[in-house]
VOVO-878872 format. One record per residue (C-alpha): x, y, z. Coordinates in Angstrom, 2 decimals, decimal comma. Layout:
X | Y | Z;
...
This chain:
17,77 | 144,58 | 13,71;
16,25 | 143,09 | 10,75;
18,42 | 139,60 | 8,70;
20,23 | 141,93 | 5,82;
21,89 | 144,39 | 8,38;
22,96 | 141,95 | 10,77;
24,57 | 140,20 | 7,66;
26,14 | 143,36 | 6,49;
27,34 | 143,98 | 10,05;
28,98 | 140,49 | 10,16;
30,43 | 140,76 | 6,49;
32,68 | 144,17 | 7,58;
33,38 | 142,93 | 11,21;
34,81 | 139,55 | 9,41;
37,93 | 140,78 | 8,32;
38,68 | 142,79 | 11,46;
38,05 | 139,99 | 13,38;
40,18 | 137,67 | 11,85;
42,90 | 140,08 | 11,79;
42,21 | 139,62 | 15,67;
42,62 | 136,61 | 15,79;
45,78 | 135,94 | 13,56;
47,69 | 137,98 | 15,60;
46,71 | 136,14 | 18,98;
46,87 | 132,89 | 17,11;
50,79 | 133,80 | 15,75;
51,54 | 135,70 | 19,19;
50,56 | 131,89 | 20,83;
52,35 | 130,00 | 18,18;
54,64 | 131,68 | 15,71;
54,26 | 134,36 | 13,18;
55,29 | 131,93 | 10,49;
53,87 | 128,75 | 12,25;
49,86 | 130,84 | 12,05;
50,98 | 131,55 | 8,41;
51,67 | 128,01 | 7,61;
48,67 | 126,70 | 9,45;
46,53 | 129,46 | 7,43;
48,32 | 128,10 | 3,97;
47,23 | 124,68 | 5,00;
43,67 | 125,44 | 5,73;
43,26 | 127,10 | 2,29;
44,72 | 124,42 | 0,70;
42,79 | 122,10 | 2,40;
39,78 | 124,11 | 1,17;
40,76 | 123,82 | -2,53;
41,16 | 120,01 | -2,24;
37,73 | 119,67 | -0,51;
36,18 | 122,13 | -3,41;
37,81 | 120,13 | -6,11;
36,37 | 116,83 | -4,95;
32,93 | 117,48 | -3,87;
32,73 | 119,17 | -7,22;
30,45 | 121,32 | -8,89;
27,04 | 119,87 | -8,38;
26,91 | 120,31 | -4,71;
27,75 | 124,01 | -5,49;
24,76 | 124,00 | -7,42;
22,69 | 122,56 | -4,96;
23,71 | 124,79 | -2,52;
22,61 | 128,08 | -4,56;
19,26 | 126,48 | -5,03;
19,12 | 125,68 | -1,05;
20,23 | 129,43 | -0,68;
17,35 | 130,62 | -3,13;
14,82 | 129,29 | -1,04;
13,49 | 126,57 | -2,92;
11,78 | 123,72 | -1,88;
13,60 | 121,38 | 0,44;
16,10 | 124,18 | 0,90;
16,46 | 123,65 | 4,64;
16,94 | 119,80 | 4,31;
19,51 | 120,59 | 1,29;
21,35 | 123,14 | 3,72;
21,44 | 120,32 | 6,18;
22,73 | 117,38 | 4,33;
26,46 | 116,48 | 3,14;
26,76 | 118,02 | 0,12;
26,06 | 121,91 | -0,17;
27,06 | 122,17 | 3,50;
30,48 | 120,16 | 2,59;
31,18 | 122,62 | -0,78;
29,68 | 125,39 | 2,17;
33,04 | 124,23 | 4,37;
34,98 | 124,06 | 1,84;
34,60 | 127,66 | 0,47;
34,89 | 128,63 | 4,16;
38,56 | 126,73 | 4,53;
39,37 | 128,45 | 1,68;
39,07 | 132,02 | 2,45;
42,26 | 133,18 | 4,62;
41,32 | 132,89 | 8,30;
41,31 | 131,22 | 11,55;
37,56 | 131,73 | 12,56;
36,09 | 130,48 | 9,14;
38,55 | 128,13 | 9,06;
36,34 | 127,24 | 12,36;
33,28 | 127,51 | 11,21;
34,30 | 125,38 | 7,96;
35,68 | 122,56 | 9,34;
32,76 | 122,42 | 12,10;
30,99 | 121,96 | 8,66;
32,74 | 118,91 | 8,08;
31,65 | 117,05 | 11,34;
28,08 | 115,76 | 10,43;
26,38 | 116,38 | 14,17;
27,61 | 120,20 | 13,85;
26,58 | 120,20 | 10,43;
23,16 | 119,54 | 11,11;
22,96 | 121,90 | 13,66;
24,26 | 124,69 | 11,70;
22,22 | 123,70 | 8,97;
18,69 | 124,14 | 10,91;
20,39 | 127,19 | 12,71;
21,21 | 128,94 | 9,00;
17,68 | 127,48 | 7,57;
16,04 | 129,15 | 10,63;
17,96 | 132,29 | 10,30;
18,07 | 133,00 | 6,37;
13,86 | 131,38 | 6,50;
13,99 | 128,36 | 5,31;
12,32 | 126,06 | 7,10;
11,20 | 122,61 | 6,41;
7,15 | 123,11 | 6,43;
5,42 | 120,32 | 6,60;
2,00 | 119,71 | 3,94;
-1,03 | 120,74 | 6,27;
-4,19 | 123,21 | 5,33;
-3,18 | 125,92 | 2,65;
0,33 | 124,53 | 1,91;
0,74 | 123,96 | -1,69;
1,06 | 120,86 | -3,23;
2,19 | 119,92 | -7,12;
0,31 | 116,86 | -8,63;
0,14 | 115,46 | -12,15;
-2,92 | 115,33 | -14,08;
-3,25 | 112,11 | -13,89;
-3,00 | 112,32 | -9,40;
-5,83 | 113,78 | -8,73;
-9,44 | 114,27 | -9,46;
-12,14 | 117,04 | -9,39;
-14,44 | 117,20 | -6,09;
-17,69 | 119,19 | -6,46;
-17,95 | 121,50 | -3,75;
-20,76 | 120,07 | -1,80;
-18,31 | 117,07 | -0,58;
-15,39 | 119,62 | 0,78;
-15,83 | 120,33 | 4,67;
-16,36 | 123,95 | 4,96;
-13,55 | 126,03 | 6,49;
-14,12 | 128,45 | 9,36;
């Protein structure tokens, strides 16, 4: 099953899910107690969107774009923290889950290479036929005599 339907898949199961979940959560605890604790986590979510701020949001659209260093911006604090905020946010015990898992940094990191790896954006490292953006002034013509010949 390719990326996009598995996504799709996951998007519409989501909400089931969480109903799910609510209801074993507030059958364990309270109907009003899970609706509290839901409250909180949203609110939470707000407070951690409001101070990481808009930049990190940023970043993380560019990480999700595919750019370069994508996979290391998907891993670090910032897009990842806006990331767990948005997640606390939505209404929900298992992105509340995922989001504050977010907000350890070993998890983080994990979850970051585990999304990079998934959505295809791996760190590459520079090697033969990888790309590489220089100013004028960096580099300097080679006639093609002096370049080893490739196979």
């Amino acid at each position: 099953m390719h990326l996009g339907k598995r996504i799709v898949l996951a998007i519409l199961l989501l909400p089931a899910a969480e109903v799910v979940v609510f209801l074993l959560i507030a059958w364990a605890i309270g109907f009003f107690t899970a609706l509290a604790l839901m409250v909180a986590t949203s609110f939470a979510g707000g407070l951690l969107l409001r101070q990481v701020g808009r930049g990190h949001v940023a970043q993380m659209r560019v990480a999700l774009r595919g750019e370069r260093g994508a996979a290391t911006g998907l891993r670090g604090g910032g897009p990842a923290v806006a990331l767990a905020g948005i997640l606390l946010l939505l209404p929900g015990f298992i992105t509340d889950l995922v989001g504050a898992g977010l907000l350890v940094p070993p998890l983080r990191r994990r979850l970051g290479a585990t999304i990079g790896r998934a959505i295809g954006l791996q760190d590459r490292p520079a090697g033969p036929g990888a790309v590489v953006d220089l100013a004028p002034d960096e580099w300097r013509p080679v006639p093609d005599e002096k370049l080893p010949k490739r196979e």
